[in-house]
ROGUFI-116638 format. One record per residue (C-alpha): x, y, z; residue number from 1; residue in three letters. Coordinates in steps of 0.05 Angstrom, whole numbers, plus 5000, padded with zeros to 4 digits. Layout:
X X Y Y Z Z nr NUM rest ALA
...
***
This chain:
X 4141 Y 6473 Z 0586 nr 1 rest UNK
X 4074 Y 6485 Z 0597 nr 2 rest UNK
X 4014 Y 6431 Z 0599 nr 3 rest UNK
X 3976 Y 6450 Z 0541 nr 4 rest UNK
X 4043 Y 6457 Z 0498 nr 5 rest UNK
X 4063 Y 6381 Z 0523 nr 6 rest UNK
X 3994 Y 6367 Z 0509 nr 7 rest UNK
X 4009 Y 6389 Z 0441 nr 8 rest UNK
X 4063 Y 6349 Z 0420 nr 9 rest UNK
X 4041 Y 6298 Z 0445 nr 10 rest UNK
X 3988 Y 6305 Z 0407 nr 11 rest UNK
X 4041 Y 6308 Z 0342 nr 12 rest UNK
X 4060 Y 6239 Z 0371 nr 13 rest UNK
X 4122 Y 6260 Z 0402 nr 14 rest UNK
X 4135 Y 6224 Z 0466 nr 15 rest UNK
X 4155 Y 6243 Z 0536 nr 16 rest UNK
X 4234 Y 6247 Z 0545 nr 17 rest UNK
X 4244 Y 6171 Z 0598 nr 18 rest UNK
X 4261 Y 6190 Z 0662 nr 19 rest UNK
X 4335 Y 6169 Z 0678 nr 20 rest UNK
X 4345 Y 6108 Z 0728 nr 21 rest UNK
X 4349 Y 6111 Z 0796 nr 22 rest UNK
X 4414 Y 6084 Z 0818 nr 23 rest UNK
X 4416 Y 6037 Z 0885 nr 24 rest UNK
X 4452 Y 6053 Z 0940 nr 25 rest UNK
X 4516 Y 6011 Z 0964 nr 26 rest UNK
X 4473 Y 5984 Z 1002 nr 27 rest UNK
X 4423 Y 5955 Z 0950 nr 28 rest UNK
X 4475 Y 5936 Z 0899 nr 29 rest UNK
X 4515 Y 5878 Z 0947 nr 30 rest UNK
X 4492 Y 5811 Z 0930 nr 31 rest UNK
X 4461 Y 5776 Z 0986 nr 32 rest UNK
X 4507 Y 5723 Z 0982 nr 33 rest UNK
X 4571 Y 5756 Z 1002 nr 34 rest UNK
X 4622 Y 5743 Z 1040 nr 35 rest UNK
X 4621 Y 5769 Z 1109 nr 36 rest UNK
X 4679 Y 5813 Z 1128 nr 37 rest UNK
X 4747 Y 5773 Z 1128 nr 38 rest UNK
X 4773 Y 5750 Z 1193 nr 39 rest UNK
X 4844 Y 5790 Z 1206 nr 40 rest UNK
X 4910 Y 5758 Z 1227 nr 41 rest UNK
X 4969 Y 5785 Z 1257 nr 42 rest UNK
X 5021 Y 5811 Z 1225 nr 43 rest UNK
X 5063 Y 5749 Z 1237 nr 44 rest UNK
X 5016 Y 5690 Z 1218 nr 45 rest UNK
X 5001 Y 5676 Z 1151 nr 46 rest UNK
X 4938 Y 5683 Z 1114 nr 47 rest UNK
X 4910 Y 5601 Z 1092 nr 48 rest UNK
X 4894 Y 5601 Z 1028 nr 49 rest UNK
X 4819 Y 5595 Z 1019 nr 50 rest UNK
X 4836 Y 5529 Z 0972 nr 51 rest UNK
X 4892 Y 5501 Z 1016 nr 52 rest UNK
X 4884 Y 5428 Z 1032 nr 53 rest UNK
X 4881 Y 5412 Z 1104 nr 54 rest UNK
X 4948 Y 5365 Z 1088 nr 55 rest UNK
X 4979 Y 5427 Z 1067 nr 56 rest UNK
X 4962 Y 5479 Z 1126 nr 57 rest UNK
X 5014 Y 5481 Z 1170 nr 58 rest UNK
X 5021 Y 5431 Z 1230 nr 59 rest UNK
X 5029 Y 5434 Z 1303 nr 60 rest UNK
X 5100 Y 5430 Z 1320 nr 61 rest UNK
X 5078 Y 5383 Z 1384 nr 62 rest UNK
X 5101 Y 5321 Z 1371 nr 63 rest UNK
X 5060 Y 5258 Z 1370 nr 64 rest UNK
X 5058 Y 5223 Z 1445 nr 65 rest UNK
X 5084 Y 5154 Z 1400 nr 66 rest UNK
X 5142 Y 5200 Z 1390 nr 67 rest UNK
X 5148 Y 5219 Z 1465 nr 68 rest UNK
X 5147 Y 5150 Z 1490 nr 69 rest UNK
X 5203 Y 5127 Z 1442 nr 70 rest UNK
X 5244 Y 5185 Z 1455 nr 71 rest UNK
X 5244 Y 5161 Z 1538 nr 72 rest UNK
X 5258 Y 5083 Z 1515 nr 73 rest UNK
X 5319 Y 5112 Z 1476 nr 74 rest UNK
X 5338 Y 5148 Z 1533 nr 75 rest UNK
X 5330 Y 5098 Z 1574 nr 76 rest UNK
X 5367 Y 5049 Z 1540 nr 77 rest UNK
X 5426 Y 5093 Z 1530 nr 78 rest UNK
X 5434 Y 5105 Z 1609 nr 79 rest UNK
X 5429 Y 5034 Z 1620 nr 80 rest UNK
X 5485 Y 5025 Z 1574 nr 81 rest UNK
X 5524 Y 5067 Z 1609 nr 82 rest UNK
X 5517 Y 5040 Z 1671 nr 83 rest UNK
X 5543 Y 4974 Z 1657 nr 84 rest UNK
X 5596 Y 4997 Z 1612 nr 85 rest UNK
X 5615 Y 5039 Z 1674 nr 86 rest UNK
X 5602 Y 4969 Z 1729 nr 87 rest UNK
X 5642 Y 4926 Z 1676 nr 88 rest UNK
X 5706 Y 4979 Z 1680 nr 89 rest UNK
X 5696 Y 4985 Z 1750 nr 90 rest UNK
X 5704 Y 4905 Z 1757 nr 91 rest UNK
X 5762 Y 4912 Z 1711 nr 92 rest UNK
X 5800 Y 4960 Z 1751 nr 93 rest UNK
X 5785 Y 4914 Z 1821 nr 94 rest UNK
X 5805 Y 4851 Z 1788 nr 95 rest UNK
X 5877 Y 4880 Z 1770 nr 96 rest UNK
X 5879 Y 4921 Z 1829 nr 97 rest UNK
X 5871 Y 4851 Z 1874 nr 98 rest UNK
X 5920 Y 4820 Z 1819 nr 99 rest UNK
X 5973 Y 4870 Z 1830 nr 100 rest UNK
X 5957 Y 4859 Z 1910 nr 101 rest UNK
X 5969 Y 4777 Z 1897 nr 102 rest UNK
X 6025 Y 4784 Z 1858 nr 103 rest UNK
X 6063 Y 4835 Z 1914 nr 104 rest UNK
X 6040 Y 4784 Z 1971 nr 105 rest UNK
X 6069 Y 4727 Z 1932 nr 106 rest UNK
X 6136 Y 4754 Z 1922 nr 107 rest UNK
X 6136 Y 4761 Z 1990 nr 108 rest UNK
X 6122 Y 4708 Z 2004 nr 109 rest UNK
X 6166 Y 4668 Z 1956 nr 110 rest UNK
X 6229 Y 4718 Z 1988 nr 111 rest UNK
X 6287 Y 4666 Z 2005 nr 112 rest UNK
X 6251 Y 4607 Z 1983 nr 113 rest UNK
X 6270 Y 4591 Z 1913 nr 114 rest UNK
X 6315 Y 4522 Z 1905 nr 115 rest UNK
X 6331 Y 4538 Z 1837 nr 116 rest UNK
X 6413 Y 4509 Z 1832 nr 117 rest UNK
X 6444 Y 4554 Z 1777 nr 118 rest UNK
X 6492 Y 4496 Z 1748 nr 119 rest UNK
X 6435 Y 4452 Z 1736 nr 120 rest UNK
X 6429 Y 4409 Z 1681 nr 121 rest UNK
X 6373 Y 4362 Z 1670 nr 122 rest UNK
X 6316 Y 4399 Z 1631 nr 123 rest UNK
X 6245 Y 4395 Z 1663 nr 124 rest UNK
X 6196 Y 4410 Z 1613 nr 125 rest UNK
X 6119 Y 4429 Z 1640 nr 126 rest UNK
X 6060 Y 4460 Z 1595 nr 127 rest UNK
X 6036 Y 4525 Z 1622 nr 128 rest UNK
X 6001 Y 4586 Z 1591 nr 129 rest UNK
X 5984 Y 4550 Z 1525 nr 130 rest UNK
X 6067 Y 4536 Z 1507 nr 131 rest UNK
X 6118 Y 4483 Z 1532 nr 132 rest UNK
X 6174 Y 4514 Z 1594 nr 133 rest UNK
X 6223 Y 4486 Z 1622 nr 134 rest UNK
X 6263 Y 4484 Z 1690 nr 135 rest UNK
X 6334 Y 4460 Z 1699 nr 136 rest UNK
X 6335 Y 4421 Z 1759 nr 137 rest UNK
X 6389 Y 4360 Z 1794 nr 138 rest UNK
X 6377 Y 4295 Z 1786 nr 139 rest UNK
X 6357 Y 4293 Z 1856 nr 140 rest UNK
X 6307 Y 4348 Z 1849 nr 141 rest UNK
X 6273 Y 4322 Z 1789 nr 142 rest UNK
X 6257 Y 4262 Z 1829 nr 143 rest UNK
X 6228 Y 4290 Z 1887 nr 144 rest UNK
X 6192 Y 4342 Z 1826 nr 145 rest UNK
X 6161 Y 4279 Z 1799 nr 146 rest UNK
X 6141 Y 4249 Z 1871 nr 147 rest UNK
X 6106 Y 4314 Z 1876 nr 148 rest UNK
X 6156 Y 4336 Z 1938 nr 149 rest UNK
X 6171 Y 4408 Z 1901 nr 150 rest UNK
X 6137 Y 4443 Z 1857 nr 151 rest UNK
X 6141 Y 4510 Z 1811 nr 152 rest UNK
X 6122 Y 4578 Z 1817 nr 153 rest UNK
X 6121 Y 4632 Z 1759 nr 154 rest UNK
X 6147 Y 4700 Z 1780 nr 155 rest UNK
X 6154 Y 4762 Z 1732 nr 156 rest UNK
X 6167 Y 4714 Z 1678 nr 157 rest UNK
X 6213 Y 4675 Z 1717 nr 158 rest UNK
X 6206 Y 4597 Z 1741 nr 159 rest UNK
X 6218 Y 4586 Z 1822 nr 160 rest UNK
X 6226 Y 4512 Z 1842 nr 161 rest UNK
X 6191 Y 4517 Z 1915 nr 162 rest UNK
X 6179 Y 4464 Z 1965 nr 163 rest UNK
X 6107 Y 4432 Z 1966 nr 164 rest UNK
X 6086 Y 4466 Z 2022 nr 165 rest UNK
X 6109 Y 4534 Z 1988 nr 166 rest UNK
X 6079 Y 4512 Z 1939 nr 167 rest UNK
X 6011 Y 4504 Z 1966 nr 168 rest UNK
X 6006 Y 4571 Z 2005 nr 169 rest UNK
X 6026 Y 4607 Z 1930 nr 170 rest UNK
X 5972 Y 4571 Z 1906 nr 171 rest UNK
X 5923 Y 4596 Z 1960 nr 172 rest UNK
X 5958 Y 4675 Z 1953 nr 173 rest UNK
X 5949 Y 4675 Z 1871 nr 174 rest UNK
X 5934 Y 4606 Z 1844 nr 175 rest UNK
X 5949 Y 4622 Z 1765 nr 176 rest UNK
X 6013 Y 4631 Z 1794 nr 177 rest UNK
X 6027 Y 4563 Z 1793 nr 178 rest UNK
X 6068 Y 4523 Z 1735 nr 179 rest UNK
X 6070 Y 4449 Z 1760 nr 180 rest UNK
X 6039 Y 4415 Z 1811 nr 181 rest UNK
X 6056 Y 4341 Z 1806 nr 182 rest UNK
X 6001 Y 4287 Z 1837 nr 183 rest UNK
X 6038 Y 4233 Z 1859 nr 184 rest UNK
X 5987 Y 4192 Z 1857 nr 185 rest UNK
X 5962 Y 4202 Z 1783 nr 186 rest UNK
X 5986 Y 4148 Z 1728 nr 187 rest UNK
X 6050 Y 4163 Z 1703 nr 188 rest UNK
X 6031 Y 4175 Z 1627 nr 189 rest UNK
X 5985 Y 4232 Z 1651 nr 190 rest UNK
X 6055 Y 4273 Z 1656 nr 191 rest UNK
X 6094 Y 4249 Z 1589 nr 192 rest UNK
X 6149 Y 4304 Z 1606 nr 193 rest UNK
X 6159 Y 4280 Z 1678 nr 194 rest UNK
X 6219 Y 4240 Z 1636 nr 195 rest UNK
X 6275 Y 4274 Z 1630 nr 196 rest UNK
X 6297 Y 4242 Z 1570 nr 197 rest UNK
X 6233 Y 4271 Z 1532 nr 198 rest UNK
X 6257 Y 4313 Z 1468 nr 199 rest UNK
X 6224 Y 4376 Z 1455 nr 200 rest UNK
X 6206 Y 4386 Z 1381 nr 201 rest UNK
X 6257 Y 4437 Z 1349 nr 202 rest UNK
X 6195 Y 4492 Z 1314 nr 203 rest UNK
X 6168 Y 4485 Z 1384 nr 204 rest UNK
X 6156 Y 4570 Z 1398 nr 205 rest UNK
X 6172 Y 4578 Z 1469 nr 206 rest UNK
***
């Protein structure tokens, strides 16, 4: 259109057609308050969520030296456990292996010895283990049992009537291996079964 036609209609009061908008470039149109470029993970880490509360983000899986320190008490503890239960067996097994060593040197040593008479009559009861026994002896022998001129032995569950001086070297082999020891010298009431006619209740367990 040529200037003195524009010139024209304008002067009809038309008006000139608005010139379009220039648009901004990608540039222009990002709001200075963005974000800068997000950070990248690997593949295998998760992505925090931008509203995750710090209880919430995962933890380290180290665990707390508190939790180190109890873990070596426990541990220490337990070993020391062991080790006495182990020393207390140990002791065990030397006590009945010195036992079994007494008891084979006093059988020995009791070999021949025994002046138990098979038709004897008079009962001689004696406490020993917790429970009332009993030896059949002579009349002879329970005297010289009460003058504390014999003595008795016990021997796989059986009772050996042994001279005193017997009777003091099985004492000095294995000691709990002795049933009655008579002092001659203590009162006689200490020993209320020293007489022969003492009765022996009848529930009495043996």
């Amino acid at each position: 259109m040529s200037d003195s036609l524009r010139d024209q209609l304008l002067g009809l009061g038309f008006k000139p057609a608005p010139k379009p908008e220039r648009k901004p470039d990608a540039q222009a149109r990002k709001p200075a308050h963005a974000a800068p470029h997000a950070k990248h993970y690997p593949k295998n880490q998760a992505r925090p969520h931008a509203n995750a509360k710090p209880q919430d983000r995962p933890k380290s899986s180290r665990p707390p030296r508190e939790d180190i320190e109890l873990a070596k008490a426990y541990a220490l503890r337990a070993q020391r456990e062991k080790d006495e239960r182990i020393e207390a067996e140990r002791k065990k097994q030397e006590e009945a292996r010195q036992r079994r060593e007494a008891k084979a040197r006093l059988a020995e040593l009791l070999q021949g010895k025994a002046l138990n008479v098979a038709d004897a009559e008079i009962a001689r009861h004696f406490p020993y283990g917790g429970k009332i026994k009993r030896l059949y002896v002579t009349e002879a022998q329970l005297r010289a049992l009460n003058a504390g001129e014999l003595g008795v032995v016990q021997l796989d569950g059986r009772y050996l009537l042994v001279a005193a001086d017997v009777l003091a070297q099985a004492e000095a082999v294995f000691a709990p291996a002795v049933a009655l020891k008579v002092d001659p010298s203590a009162p006689a009431g200490d020993d209320p079964y020293a007489d022969p006619q003492y009765q022996v209740p009848d529930d009495l367990v043996w």
